[in-house]
C-alpha positions as CSV (number, residue, x, y, z in Angstrom):
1,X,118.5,63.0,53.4
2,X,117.6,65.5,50.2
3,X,114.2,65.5,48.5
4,X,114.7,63.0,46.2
5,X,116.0,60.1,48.6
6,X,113.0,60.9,50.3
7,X,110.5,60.3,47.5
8,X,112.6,56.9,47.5
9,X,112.0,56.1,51.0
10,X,108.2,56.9,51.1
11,X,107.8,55.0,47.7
12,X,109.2,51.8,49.8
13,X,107.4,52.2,52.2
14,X,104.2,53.3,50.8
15,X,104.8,49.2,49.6
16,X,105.6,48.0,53.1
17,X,103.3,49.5,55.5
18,X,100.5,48.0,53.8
19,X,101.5,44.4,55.9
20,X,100.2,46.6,59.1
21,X,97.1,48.3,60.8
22,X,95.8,51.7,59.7
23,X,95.8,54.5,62.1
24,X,92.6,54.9,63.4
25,X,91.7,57.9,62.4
26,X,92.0,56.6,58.7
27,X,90.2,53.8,59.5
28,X,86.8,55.6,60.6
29,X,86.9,58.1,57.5
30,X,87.2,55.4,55.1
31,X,83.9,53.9,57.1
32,X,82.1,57.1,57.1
33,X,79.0,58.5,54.9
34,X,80.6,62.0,56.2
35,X,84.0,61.5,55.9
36,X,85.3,65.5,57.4
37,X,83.2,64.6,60.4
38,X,84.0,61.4,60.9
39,X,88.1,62.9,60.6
40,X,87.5,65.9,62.9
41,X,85.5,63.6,65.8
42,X,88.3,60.3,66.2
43,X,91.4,62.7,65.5
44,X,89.9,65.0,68.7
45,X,89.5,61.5,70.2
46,X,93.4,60.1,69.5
47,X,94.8,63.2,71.1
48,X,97.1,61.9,73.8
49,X,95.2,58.6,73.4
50,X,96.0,55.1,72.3
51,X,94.7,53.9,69.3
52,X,93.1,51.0,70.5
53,X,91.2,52.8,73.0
54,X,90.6,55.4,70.3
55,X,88.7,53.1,68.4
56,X,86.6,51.2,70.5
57,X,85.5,54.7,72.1
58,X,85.2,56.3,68.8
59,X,82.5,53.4,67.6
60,X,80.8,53.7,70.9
61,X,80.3,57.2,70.1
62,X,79.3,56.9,66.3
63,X,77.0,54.0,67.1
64,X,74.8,56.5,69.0
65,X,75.7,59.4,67.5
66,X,77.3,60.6,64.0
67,X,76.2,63.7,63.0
68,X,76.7,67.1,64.7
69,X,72.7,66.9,65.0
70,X,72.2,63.7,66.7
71,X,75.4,64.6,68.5
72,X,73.9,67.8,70.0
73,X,70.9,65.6,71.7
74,X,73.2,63.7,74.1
75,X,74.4,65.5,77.3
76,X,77.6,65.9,77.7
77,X,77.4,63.3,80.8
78,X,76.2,60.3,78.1
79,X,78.8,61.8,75.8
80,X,82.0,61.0,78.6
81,X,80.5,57.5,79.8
82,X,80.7,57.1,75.5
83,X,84.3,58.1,74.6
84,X,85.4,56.7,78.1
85,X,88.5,55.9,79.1
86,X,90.0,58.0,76.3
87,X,92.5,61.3,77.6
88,X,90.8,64.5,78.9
89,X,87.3,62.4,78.1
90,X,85.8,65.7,80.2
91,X,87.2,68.4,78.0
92,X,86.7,66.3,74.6
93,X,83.2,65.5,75.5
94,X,82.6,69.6,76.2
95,X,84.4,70.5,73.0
96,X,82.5,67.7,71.0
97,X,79.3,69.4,71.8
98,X,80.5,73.0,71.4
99,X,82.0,72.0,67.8
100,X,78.7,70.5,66.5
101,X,76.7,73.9,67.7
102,X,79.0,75.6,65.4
103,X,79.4,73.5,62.8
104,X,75.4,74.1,62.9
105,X,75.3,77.5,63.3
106,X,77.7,78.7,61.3
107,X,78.5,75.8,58.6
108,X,75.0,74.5,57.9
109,X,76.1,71.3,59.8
110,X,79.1,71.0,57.7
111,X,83.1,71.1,58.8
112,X,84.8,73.8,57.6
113,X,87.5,73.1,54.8
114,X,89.7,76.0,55.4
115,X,92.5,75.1,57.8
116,X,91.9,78.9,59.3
117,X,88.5,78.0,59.9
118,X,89.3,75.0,61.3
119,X,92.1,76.1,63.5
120,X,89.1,78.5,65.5
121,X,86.8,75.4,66.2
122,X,87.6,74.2,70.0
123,X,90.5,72.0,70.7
124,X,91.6,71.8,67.1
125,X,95.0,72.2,67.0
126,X,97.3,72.3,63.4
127,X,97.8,68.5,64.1
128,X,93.8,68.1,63.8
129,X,93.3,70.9,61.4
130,X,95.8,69.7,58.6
131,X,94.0,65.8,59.1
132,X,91.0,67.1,58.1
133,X,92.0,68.9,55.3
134,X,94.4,66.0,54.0
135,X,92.1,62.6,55.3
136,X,88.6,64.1,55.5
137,X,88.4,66.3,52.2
138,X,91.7,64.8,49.9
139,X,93.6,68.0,50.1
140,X,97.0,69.2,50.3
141,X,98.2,69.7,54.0
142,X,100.7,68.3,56.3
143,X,99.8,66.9,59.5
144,X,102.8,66.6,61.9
145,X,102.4,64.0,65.3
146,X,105.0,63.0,66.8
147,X,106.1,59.8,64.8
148,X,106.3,62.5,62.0
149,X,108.1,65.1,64.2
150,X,110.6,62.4,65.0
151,X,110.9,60.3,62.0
152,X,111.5,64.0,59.9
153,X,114.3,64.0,62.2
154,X,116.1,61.1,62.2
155,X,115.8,60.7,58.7
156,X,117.9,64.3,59.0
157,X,115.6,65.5,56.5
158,X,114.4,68.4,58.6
159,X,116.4,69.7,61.5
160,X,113.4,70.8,64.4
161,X,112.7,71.1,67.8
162,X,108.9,71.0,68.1
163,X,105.9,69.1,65.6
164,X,104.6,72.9,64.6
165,X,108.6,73.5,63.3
166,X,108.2,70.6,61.6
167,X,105.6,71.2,59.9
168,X,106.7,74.8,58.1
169,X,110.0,73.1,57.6
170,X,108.2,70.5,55.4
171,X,106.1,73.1,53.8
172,X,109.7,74.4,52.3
173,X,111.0,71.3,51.8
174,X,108.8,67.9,51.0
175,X,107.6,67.4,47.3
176,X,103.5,68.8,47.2
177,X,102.8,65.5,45.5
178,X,103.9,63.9,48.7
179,X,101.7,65.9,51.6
180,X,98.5,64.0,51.7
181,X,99.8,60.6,52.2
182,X,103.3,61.7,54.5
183,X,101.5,61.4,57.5
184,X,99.9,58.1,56.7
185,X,103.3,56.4,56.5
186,X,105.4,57.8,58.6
187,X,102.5,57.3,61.7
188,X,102.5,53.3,60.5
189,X,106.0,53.4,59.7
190,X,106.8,54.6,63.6
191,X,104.0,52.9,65.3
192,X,105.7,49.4,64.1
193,X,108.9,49.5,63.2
194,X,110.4,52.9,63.9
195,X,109.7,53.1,67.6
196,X,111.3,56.3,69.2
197,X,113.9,54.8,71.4
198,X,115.3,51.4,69.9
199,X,113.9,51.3,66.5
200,X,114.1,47.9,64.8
201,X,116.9,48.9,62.7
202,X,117.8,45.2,61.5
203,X,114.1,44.7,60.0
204,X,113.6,48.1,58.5
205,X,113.8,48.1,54.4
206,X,114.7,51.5,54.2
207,X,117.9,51.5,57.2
208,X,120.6,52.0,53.7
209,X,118.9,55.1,53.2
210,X,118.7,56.8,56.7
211,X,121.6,58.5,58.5
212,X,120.0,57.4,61.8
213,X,120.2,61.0,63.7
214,X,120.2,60.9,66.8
215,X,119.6,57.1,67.3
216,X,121.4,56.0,70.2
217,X,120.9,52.3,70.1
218,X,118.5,50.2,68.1
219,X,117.5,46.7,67.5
């Protein structure tokens, strides 16, 4: 698939994915007064997490706490029991509280917009980094999970082996006008309809245009 069948397929399904459920992460930025925060705190909160449970921990925690100041005057004990049963509730909770004492000491309470700076904050990896810059402050970044990872793939539009390859691969290759929203599709896109191992091929209104690599059977 070349660039421009690409900009085809995402203008499709820009269309189509508007029938389903935003990710979460989305979701709780478009609520939020501070809308970098609000990013940073329920993307930390989706790693290796379910969205579902994302979310209803992800209120718990911002209907007691929303800002890196109120944040800092839980424990980290209230702050587990709050993001419960999401994964490695311990370790967020830890880095949760670490993150807002820099953020205050160093950023006047603020998240950083730099993807650099970002990138130094604990457990912020370049998945995290890149949402923040592209959901919480509306600039250009790309932010590779694995629905994008895969999806890339199989639409044989980049040829990769991990997300962060991904990632510089679309860097060289997708359109800049396309980077803030990629991730936003193709996240809805594989979350209900473009599953990793039998994709609903027969339902999907953009199968003419993908090769399908490495699809092994689909529905």
């Amino acid at each position: 698939m070349d660039a421009a069948t690409l900009s085809q397929v995402l203008k499709i399904l820009k269309k189509e994915i508007k029938k389903w459920k935003v990710p979460v992460v989305g979701l709780f930025a478009d609520e939020a007064v501070d809308r970098p925060f609000a990013t940073l705190i329920s993307c930390l909160l989706s790693l290796r997490t379910k969205d579902a449970v994302t979310e209803q921990a992800t209120r718990r925690l911002f209907d007691q706490a929303s800002t890196p100041q109120v944040l800092l005057s839980l424990s980290q004990t209230q702050i587990e029991k709050l993001i419960y049963p999401v994964g490695f509730y311990r370790t967020k909770a830890k880095n949760i509280l670490q993150i807002c004492r820099i953020l205050l000491e160093k950023y006047d309470g603020k998240v950083p917009a730099s993807l650099d700076e970002l990138l130094t904050l604990p457990g912020v990896g370049r998945k995290t980094a890149n949402l923040v810059v592209t959901v919480g402050y509306n600039d250009y970044g790309i932010c590779v999970d694995t629905h994008v990872h895969r999806i890339s793939n199989r639409f044989g539009f980049v040829k990769t082996k991990t997300p962060e390859e991904t990632e510089f691969a679309l860097r060289k290759k997708l359109p800049k006008n396309e980077w803030k929203t990629y991730n936003d599709i193709l996240v809805t896109f594989g979350q209900n309809l473009c599953a990793p191992l039998s994709p609903w091929c027969s339902r999907c209104v953009v199968q003419k245009y993908c090769p399908k690599v490495g699809v092994k059977r689909s529905r």
